[in-house]
N, C-alpha and C positions, 0 to 999 in steps of 0.2 A: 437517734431520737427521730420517731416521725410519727403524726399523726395519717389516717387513711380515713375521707368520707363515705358514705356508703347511702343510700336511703331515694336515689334522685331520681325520677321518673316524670310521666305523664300523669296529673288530677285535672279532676275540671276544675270550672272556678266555682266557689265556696265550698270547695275540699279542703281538707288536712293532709298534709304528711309531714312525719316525723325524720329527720337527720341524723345519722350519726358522723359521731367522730371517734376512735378508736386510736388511743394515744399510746408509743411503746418506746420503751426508752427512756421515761420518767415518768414520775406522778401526776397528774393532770389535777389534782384536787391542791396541789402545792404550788398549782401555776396560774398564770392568764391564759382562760381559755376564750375565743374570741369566733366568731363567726359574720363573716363576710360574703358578700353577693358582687357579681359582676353582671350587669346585662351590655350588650353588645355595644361596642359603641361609645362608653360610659366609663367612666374610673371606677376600678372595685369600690364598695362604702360598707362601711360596718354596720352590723345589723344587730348584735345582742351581744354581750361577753359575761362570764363568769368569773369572778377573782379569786383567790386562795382563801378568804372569808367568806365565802359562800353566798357575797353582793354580784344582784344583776344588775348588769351596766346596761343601759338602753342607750341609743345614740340617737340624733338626732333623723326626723323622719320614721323614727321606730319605738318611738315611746307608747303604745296602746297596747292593746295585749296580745295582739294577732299570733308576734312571736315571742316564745319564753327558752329558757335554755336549763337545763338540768345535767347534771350528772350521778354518772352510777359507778359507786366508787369502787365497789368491788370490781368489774369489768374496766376501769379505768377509761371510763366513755361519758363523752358530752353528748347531750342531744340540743337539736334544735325544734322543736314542735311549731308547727307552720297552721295558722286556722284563717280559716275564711279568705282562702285565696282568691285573686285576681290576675288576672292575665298580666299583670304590670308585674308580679311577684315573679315571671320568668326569666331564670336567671342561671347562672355557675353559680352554687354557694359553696366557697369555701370555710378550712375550719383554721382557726391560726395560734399556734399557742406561745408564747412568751415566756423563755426560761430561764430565767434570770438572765434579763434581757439579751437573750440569742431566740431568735424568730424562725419559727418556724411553721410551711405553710402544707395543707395539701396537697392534693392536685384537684382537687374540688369535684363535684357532683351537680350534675344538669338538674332542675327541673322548672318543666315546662308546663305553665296553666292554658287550658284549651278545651274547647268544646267540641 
């Protein structure tokens, strides 16, 4: 089982870009899918998750709409859709999913906001 991020680069600030997570190995629509940021420095913090009902978990610090999270079940992929970034939003986001309770994480995806 492992999920793989993909999506992370350089935007300016009040860009968008979209995250994936690409889960194999099980069902991602049957799990907790969970996405996480680390900036430097700083303990990882949860940023948005998905449950196997189709509820988004917002977490604290992250409840507006900036970030939303979806999935495509057919390709068995989470995303994270990022809007109106700032330079505070650089970070490692990782993706983490929870399968009947065994944890499982990426290896995360850099992105950097910059002018």
């Amino acid at each position: 089982m492992q999920v793989v991020e993909s999506g992370g680069g350089l935007v300016q600030p009040g860009g968008s870009l979209r995250l994936s997570c690409a889960a194999s190995g099980f069902t991602a629509s049957d799990n907790l899918i969970q996405w996480f940021r680390q900036v430097p420095g700083k303990e990882r913090e949860p940023v948005v998750g998905l449950d196997s009902m189709n509820s988004m978990l917002h977490y604290k610090g992250f409840t507006g709409s900036r970030f939303t999270i979806s999935r495509d079940n057919a390709k068995n992929t989470v995303y994270l859709q990022m809007n109106r970034l700032t330079p505070e939003d650089t970070a490692v986001y990782y993706c983490r999913a929870n399968i009947r309770g065994t944890i499982v994480w990426g290896q995360g995806t850099r992105v950097t906001v910059s002018s």
